[in-house]
C-alpha positions as CSV (number, residue, x, y, z in Angstrom):
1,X,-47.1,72.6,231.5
2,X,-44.3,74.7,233.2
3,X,-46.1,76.4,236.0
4,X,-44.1,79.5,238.4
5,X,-43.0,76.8,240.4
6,X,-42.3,73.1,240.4
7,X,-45.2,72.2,242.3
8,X,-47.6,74.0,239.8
9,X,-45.7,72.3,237.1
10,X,-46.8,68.9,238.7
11,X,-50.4,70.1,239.1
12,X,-50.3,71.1,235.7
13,X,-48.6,67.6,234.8
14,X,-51.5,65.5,236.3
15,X,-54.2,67.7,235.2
16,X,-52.8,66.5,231.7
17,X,-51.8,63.0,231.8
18,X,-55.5,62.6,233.4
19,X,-57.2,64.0,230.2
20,X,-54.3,62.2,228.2
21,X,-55.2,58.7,229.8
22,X,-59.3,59.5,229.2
23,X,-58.2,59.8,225.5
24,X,-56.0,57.0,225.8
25,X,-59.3,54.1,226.8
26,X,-60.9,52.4,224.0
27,X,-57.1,52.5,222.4
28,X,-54.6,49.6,221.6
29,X,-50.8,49.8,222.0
30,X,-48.6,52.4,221.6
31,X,-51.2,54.4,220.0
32,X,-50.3,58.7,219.6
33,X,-52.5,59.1,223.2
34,X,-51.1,56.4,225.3
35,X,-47.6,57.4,223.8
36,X,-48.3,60.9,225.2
37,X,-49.1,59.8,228.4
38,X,-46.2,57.5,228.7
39,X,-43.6,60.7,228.1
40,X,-46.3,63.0,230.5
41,X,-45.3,60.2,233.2
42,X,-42.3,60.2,232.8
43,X,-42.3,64.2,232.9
44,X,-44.2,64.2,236.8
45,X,-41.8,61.4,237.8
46,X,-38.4,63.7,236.7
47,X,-40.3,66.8,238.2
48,X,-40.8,65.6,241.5
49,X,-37.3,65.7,241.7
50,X,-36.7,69.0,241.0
51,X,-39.6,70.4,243.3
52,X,-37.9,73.0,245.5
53,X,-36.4,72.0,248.9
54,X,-38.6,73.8,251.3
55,X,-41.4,72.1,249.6
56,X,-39.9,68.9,249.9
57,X,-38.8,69.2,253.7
58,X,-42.8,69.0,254.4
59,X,-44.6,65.9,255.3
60,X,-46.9,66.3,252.4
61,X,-44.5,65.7,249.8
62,X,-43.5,62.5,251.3
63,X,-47.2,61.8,250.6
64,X,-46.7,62.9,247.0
65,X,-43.5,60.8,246.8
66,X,-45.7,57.8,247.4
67,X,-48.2,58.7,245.2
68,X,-45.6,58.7,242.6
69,X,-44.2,55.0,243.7
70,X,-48.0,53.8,243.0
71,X,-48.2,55.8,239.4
72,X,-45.2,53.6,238.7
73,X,-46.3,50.4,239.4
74,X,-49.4,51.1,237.9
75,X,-48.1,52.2,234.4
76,X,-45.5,49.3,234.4
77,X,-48.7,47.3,234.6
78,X,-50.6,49.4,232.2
79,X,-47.5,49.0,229.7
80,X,-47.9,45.4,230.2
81,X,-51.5,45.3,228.9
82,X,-51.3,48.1,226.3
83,X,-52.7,45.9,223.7
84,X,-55.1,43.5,226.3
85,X,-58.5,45.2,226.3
86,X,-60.3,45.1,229.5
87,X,-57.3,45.1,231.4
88,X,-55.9,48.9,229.6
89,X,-58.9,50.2,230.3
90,X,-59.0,49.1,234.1
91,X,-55.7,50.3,234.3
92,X,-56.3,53.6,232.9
93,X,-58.8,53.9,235.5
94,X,-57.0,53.1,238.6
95,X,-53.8,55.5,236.8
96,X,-56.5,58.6,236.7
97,X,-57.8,58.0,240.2
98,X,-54.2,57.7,241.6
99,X,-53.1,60.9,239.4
100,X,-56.3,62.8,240.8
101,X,-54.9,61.7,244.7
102,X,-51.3,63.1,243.7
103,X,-52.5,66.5,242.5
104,X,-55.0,66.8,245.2
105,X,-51.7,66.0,248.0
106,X,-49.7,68.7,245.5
107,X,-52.6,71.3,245.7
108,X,-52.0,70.9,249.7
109,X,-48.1,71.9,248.9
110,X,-48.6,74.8,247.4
């Protein structure tokens, strides 16, 4: 996923947890897809730190840093109902839209 810079690296990091989370509907638990998604989220929300400072001195990434706040509280809920079908699925959903509005703010930072 490492990309030339650390914005890159993010775009490349949603573009895979939103493939990762299709795989992981239908599933139940901590099954190998959902497990990878959990350590891909956990992989954008450590690299939006380390995104570069004149990158994060513009107003988009603030954008991107809120972004990030809502993929949090949506995957503490989606860890919640892991095992609860509809409710993973419906979460998995609303984590791939919110994903696909991160990387289309990082594509703007590039």
């Amino acid at each position: 996923a490492k990309g030339a810079t650390g914005v890159e690296t993010l775009i490349n990091l949603t573009e895979m947890a939103e493939a990762t989370a299709r795989k992981a509907k239908g599933g139940n638990g901590v099954d190998q897809p959902f497990d990878d998604l959990h350590n891909q989220f956990h992989a954008i929300d450590d690299g939006l730190c380390s995104v570069e400072k004149s990158v994060r001195e513009q107003p988009a990434y603030a954008l991107a840093v809120t972004h990030d706040k809502e993929l949090v509280a949506i995957f503490k809920r989606l860890w919640k109902f892991k095992s609860d079908q509809p409710q993973r699925d419906q979460h998995l959903d609303l984590f791939i839209s919110e994903v696909q509005e991160m990387r289309q703010t990082l594509q703007t930072l590039r």
